[in-house]
C-alpha positions, 0 to 999 in steps of 0.5 A: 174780218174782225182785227183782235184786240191788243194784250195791255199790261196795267200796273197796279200801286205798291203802296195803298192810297198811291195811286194819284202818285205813280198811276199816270194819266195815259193810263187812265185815258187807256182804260176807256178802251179796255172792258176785258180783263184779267186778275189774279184776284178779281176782287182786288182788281175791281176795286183797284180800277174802282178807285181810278174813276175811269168807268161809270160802272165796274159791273160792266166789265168783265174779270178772269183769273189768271194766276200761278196755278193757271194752267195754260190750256186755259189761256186760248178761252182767256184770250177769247174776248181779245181774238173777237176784237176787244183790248185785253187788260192784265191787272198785277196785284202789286207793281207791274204785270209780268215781273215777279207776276202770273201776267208773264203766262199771258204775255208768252201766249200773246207772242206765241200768237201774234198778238200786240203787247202793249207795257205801261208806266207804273210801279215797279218795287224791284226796279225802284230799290235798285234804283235807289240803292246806289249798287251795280244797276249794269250788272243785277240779277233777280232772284225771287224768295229765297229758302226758309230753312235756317241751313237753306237760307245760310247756303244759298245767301253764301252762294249769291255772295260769291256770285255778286263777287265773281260778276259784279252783280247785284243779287236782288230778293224779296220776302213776305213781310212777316219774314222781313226781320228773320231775313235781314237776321240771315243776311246781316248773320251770313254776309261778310262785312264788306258786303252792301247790304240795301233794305228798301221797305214800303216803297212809295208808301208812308213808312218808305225807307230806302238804306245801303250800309255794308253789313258790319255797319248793319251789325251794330244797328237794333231795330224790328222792321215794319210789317210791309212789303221789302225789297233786299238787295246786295253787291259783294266787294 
């Protein structure tokens, strides 16, 4: 009878050029282990395991996409390697499998059959700018992008205000950071002046900055934010 392998979920770096700071070495004694893996992009994913200098070669592993348009009939012959006894590795683009990630499609299938998960330390930018940011880490909700539309955007910031207000609840978001300064306009623009507003941008990475003001205080600071990834986070009082 042969024993299936375990579903690994293998955090990537935030922030290029880090991953002597935040990829342990029990991850990389792991990977020996693992020959079998899935991406969302296959290229990135080669790279990235690559640059770790685990394996003496990266063409003898083998890659398959799983991303957000991967439908689940798909995942039974993803699985396959794991099911003849081999580990499964899951490689997020950015930060940690399954949060915010496509990887979570992998994990409920994994449940659904049995199948050991096995989650590892790594970056997470959304846990780490709530870390950071000195708000309700008891009481937080994730909430993904938000709307784009000037009119969209404006209603949904006011309703996440009253709920962060009603619950005591840290609203957290992301944005494309081509879309970092529109935003921050918007929730600087939308949010009452007592609100703390935390902007955490490029998280491990050289242009880190991590600030919690309330919005009125933001009102008064000029400034373009950098092009790089940013997390969002407030708490209404």
């Amino acid at each position: 009878m042969i024993h299936q392998g375990k579903l690994f979920l293998i955090p990537n770096v935030i922030a290029e050029n880090t991953a002597s700071l935040v990829i342990t070495d029990h991850i990389k004694r792991e990977l020996h282990s693992i020959r079998h893996f899935l991406a969302e992009d296959v290229r990135t994913a080669r790279r990235y395991l690559s640059s770790l200098k685990v394996y003496e070669s990266i063409e003898s592993l083998s890659f398959s996409v799983l991303d957000k348009d991967t439908p689940e009939t798909d995942l039974k012959k993803l699985f396959q390697p794991l099911l003849e006894g081999n580990n499964l590795g899951v490689i997020s683009e950015s930060g940690c499998p399954g949060v915010a990630d496509p990887g979570a499609l992998a994990v409920a299938y994994a449940h659904q059959h049995n199948i050991s998960v096995i989650p590892m330390v790594g970056p997470s930018s959304i846990i780490m700018a709530l870390m950071a940011s000195g708000l309700n880490g008891q009481c937080f909700a994730f909430h993904g992008y938000l709307p784009i539309e000037s009119k969209d955007v404006a209603k949904a910031i006011k309703e996440l205000e009253r709920e962060s207000r009603a619950k005591k609840q840290t609203q957290i978001f992301i944005e494309t950071p081509f879309r970092n300064n529109a935003l921050m306009q918007n929730l600087v623009k939308n949010l009452s002046d007592s609100t703390l507003l935390t902007r955490a941008i490029d998280i491990t990475g050289e242009g880190e900055e991590i600030k919690t003001l309330p919005v009125k205080a933001w009102k008064s600071i000029a400034g373009n934010l950098p092009k790089l990834p940013a997390v969002f986070l407030f708490l209404a009082r």
